[in-house]
C-alpha positions in Angstrom: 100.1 133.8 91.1 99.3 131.0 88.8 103.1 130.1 88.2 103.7 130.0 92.1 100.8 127.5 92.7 101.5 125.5 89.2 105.0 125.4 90.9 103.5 124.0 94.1 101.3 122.2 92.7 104.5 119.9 90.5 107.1 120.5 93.6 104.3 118.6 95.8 103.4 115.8 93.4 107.2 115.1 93.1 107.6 114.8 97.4 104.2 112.4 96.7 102.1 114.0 99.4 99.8 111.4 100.1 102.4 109.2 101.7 102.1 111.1 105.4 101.5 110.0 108.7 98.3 110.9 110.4 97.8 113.1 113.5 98.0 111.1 116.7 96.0 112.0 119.9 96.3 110.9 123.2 93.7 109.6 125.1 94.4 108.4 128.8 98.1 107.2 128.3 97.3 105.4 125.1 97.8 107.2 121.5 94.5 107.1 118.9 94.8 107.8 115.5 91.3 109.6 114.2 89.8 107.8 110.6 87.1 109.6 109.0 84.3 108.1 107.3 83.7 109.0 103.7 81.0 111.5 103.9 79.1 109.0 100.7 79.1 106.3 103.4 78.5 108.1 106.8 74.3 107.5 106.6 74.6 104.1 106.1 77.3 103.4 108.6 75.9 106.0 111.4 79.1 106.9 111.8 81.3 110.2 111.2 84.4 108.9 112.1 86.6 105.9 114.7 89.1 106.5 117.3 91.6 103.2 116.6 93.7 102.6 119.5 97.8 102.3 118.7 98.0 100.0 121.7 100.8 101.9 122.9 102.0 105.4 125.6 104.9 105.8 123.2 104.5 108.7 120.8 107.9 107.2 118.6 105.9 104.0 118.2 102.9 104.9 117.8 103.8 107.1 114.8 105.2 104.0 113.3 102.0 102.3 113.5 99.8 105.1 112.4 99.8 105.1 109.3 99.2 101.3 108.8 96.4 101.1 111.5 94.7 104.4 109.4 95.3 102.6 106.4 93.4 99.1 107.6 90.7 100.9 109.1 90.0 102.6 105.8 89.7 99.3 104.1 87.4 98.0 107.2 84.9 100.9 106.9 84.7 100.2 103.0 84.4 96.7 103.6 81.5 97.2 105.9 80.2 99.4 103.8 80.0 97.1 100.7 79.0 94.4 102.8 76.2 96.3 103.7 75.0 97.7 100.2 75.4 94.8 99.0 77.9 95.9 96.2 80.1 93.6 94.2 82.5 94.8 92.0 82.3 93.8 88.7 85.4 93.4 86.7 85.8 92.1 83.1 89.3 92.4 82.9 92.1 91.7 85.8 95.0 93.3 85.8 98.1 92.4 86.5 98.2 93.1 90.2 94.7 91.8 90.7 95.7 88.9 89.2 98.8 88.7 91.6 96.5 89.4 94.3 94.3 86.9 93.5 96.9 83.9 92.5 98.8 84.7 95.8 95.1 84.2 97.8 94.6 80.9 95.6 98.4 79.4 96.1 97.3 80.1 100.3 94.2 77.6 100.1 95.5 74.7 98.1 99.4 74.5 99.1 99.4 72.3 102.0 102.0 72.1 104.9 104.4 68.8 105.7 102.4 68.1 108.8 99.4 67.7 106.6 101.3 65.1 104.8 102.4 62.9 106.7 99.1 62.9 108.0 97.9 62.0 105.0 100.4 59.0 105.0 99.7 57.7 108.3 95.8 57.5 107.1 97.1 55.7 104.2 97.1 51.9 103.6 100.6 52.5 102.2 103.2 51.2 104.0 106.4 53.3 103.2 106.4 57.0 102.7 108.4 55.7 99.1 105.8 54.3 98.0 102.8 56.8 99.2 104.8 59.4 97.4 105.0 57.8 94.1 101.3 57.2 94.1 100.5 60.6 94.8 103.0 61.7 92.0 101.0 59.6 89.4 97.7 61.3 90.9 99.4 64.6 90.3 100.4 63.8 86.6 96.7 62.6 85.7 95.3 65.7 87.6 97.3 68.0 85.8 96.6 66.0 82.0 93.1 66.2 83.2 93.2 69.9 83.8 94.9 70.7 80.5 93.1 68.6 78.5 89.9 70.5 80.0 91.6 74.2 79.3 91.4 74.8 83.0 87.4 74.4 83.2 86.6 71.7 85.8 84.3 71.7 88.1 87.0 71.8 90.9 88.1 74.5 89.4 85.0 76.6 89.0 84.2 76.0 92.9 87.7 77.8 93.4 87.0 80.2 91.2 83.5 81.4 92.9 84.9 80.8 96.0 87.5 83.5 95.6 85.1 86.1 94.0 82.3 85.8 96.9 85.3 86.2 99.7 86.7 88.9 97.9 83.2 90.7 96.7 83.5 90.6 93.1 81.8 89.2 90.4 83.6 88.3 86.6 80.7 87.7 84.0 80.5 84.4 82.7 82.3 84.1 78.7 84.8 87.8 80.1 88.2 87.8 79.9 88.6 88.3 83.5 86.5 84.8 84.1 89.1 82.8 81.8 91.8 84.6 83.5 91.0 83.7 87.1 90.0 80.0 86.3 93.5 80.2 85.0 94.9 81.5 87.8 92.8 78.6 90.1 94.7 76.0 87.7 97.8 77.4 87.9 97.9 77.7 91.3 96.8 73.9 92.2 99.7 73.0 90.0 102.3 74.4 91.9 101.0 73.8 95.3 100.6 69.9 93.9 104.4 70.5 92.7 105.0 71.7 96.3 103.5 68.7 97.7 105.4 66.2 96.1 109.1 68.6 96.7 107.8 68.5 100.4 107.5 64.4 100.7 111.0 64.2 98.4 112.7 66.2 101.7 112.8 69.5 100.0 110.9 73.1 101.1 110.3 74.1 97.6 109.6 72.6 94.3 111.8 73.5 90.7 110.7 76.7 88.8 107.9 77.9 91.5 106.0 80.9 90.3 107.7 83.9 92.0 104.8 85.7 91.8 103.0 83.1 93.9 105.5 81.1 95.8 107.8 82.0 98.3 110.9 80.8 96.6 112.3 80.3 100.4 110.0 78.4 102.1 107.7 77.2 99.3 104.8 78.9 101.0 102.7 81.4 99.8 103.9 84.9 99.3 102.5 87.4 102.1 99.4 89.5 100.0 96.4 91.7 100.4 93.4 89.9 99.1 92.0 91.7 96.0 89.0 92.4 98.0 90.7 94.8 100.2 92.8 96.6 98.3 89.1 97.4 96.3 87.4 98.3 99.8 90.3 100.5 99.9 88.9 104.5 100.0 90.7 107.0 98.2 92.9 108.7 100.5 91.6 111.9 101.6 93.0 115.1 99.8 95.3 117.1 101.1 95.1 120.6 102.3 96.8 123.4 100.5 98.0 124.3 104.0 99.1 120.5 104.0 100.8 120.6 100.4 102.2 124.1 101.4 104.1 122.8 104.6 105.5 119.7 102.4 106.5 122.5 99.2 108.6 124.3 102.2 110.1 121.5 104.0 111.2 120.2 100.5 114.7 118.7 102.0 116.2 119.9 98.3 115.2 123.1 98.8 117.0 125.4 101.4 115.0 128.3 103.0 115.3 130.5 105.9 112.5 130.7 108.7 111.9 133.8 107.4 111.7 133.0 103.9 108.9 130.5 105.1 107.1 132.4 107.8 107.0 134.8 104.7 105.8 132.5 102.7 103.2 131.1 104.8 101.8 134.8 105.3 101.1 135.3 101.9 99.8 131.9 100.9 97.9 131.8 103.6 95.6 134.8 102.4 95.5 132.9 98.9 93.9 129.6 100.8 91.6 131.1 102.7 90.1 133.1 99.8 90.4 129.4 97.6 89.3 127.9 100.8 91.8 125.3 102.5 90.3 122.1 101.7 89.9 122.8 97.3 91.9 120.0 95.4 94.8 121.7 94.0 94.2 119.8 91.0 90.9 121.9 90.9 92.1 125.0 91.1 91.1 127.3 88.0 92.6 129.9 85.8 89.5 131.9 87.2 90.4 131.1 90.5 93.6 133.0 90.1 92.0 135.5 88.5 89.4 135.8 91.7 92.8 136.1 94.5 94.9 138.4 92.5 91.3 141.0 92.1 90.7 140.6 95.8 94.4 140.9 97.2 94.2 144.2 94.6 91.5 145.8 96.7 93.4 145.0 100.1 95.4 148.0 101.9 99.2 147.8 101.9 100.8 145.9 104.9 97.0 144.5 105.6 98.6 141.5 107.3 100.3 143.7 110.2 96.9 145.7 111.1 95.2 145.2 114.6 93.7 142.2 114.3 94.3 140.9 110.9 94.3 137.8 111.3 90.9 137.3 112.8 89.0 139.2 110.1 87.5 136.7 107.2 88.5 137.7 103.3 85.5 138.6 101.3 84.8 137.0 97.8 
């Protein structure tokens, strides 16, 4: 009995069973995806779960949008949440995708667009667009010198810097590593969307050498992200059911079964979950545990499945 579930347990992980798409419902002629609220945050939010509309009376894509629309109302609910309790995340370290996250969301709010430009120029007491871009590439060279010689600490530079961690709800001690980081990130940032400015008023989208990380390397804009303070509001996605994890073990596309091979399957797992109960972590799931189903499926009666009414009786621990 343990080897079967251990064998479930490393055939599911490999089919990654969280990526799924949710159960659709619907309501009227539109589809609804259900989202749960985490049971931690259900008092403060009043709230057990949302009904989010697909927009749509087509089943085909509706289940294209589900999982995304599930996905962003997770991070909403958690957002609210923190909002409400007040909770910032403290981090004294960034890693390299919240620093990605982060330098992306920074690279948005200083590059600026060619309309914004020639604005600029018009506004100007410069009288060619030559010359208006030469004086802007001396102010970039002194900002930049400036920035360096001040190791990225300015007060521009701080302003960024707090700006980004009250809009994404986190908070980096003063003197941490993850402080120094993200003021470097702030510098780094203004760099290239100055670089960017002065490729834009030379007649070309991008600049040499942008940051791929940051840039789009097409159009010079910023790369498409998810701010660092959703993907924390993000909830841990809920955890499957062994009936779930079961269904995924048998549809394995590797694997080739019969319907009877599964329906037999199913029959005999399914006693094992409901004495585990359905909803325990597999990951939880005890040497004891196995110990408990293979005493209790020991007392049962031969062929127990097939008597009058089998199915409706509950199995006693």
């Amino acid at each position: 009995m343990q080897l079967a579930l251990l064998q479930l347990t490393a055939t599911v992980a490999f089919m990654n069973p969280r990526v799924s798409v949710p159960k659709i419902f619907l309501r009227g002629n539109k589809w609804y995806v259900r989202v749960q609220v985490p049971k931690s945050m259900q008092e403060r939010l009043k709230r057990k779960e949302y009904w989010v509309s697909l927009r749509t009376s087509d089943r085909a894509e509706a289940l294209q949008h589900a999982t995304a629309a599930t996905q962003k109302k997770r991070r909403d609910i958690s957002a609210v949440y923190r909002r409400l309790s007040a909770i910032k995340e403290t981090l004294h370290e960034l890693d390299v995708d919240q620093q990605i996250a982060l330098g992306r969301e920074a690279y948005a709010i200083h590059v600026r667009n060619g309309a914004d430009l020639v604005a600029e120029f018009e506004r100007s007491n410069f009288d060619t667009m030559r010359a208006f871009t030469e004086a802007r590439a001396v102010d970039v060279d002194d900002a930049i010198a400036r920035l360096r010689l001040a190791r990225s600490d300015t007060p521009h530079i701080r302003i960024m810097a707090l700006r980004l961690m009250e809009e994404n709800g986190i908070r980096l001690p003063e003197g941490s590593l993850a402080f120094q980081q993200l003021l470097q990130i702030c510098t780094d940032t203004f760099i290239e969307a100055k670089r960017n400015e002065l490729a834009l008023l030379g007649g070309r989208a991008v600049h040499d050498a942008p940051n791929p990380h940051y840039v789009d390397t097409v159009t010079g804009g910023p790369k498409a992200f998810v701010s660092l303070g959703d993907q924390l509001a993000m909830p841990p996605e809920p955890t499957p059911s062994l009936t779930a994890l079961m269904d995924k073990f048998l549809n394995n596309p590797t694997k080739l079964r019969t319907d009877k091979t599964k329906n037999s399957v199913r029959g005999y797992l399914g006693v094992v979950f409901q004495i585990l109960g359905d909803d325990t972590p597999i990951d939880e799931i005890t040497e004891a545990d196995c110990e408990r189903v293979r005493d209790l499926i020991a007392r049962l009666p031969p062929n127990f499945m097939k008597l009058p009414d089998a199915d409706k009786h509950t199995l006693g621990v």
